[in-house]
C-alpha positions as CSV (number, residue, x, y, z in Angstrom):
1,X,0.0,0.0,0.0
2,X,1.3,3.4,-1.0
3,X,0.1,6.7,0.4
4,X,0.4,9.8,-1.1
5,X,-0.7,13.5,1.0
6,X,-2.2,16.3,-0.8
7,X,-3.9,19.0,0.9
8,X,-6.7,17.8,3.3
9,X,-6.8,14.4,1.2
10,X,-4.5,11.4,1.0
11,X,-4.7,9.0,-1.5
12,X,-4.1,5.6,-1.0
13,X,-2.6,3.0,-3.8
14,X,-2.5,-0.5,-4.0
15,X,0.5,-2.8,-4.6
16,X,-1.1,-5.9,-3.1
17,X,-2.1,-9.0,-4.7
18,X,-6.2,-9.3,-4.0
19,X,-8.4,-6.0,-3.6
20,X,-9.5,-8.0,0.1
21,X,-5.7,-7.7,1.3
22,X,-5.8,-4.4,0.0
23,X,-9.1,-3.7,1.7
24,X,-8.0,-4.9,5.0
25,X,-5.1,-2.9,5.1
26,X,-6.8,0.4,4.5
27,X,-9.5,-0.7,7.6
28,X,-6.4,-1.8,9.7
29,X,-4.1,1.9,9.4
30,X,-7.5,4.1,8.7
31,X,-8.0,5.4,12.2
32,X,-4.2,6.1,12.6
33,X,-3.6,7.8,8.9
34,X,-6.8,8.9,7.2
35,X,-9.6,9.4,9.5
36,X,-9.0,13.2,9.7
37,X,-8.6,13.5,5.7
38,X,-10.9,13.0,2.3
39,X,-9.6,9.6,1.1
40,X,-8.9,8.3,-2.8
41,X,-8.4,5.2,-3.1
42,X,-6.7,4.6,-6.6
43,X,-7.0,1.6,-8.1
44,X,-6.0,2.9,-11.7
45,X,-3.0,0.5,-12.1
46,X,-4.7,-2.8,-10.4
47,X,-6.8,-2.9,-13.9
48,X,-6.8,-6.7,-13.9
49,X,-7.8,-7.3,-9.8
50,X,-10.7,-4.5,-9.6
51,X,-14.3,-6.2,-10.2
52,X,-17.3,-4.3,-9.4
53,X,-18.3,-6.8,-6.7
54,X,-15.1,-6.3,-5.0
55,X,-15.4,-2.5,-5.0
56,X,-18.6,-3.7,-2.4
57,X,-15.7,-4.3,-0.1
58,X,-14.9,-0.5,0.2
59,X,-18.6,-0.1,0.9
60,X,-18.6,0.1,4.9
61,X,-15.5,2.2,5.6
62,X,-16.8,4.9,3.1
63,X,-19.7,5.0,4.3
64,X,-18.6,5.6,8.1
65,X,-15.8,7.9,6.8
66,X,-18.5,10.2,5.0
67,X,-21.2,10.1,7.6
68,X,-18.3,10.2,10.8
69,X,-15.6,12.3,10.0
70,X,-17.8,14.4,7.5
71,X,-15.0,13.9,4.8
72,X,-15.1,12.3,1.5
73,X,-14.5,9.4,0.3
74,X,-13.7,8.3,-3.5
75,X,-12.4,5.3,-5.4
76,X,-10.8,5.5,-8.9
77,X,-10.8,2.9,-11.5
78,X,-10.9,3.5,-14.7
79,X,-12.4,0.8,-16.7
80,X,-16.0,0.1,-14.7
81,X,-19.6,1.6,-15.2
82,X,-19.7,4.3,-12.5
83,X,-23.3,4.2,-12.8
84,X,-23.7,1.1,-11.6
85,X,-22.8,1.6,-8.1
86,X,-25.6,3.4,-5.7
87,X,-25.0,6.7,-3.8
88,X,-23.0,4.8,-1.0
89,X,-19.7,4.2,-3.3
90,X,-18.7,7.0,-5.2
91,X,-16.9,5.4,-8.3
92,X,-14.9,8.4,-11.2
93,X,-12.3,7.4,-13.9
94,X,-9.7,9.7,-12.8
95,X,-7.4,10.9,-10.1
96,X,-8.7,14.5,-11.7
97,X,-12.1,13.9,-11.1
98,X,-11.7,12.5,-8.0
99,X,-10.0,15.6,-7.0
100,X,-12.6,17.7,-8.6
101,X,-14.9,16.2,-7.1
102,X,-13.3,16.4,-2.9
103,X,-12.7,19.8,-3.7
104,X,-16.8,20.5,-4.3
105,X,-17.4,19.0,-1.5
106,X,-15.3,21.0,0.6
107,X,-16.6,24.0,-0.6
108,X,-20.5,22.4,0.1
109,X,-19.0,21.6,3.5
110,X,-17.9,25.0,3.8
111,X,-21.3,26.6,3.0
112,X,-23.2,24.4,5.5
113,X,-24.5,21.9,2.8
């Protein structure tokens, strides 16, 4: 697992095997290292280990991280049908949109949204 700081968000990559080692590595350091901060997790180079049902995994730590520690919480892969994941998972294509996308919900944050 690699981690990477920008700003108020820290983006988290994988170099393990399985998306469930992967997953249970981000649950294991996530109240140490990224509970104060908006989270991407980047899967753009694990192409051939990211399934949609695996995503699913993800499903329970971002939805505590959103609705606890009021931060967000975003996953990028590339290659999947964003819109086939429900508002609990939010699923873009690109670190850029990811980013894009943290930084309008700091600014909703910031308004009282």
């Amino acid at each position: 697992m690699k981690l990477k700081e920008k700003g108020h968000t820290i983006i988290v990559s994988s170099n393990e095997v399985t998306i469930e080692e992967f997953v249970k590595k981000v649950e294991a350091q996530y109240s140490d290292s990224f509970k104060k901060a908006n989270i991407i997790i980047d899967l753009s180079h694990n192409k051939d280990i990211v399934e949609e049902e695996s995503l699913v995994l993800f499903e329970d730590l971002a939805i505590s991280h959103m609705e606890e520690a009021n931060k967000s919480f975003v996953i990028v892969v590339p290659d999947i049908d964003f819109n086939d994941f429900d508002g609990d998972l939010i699923v873009v294509r690109t670190l850029q949109e990811a980013h894009d996308l943290i930084e309008m919900d700091e600014i909703q944050r910031d308004l009282g949204f």
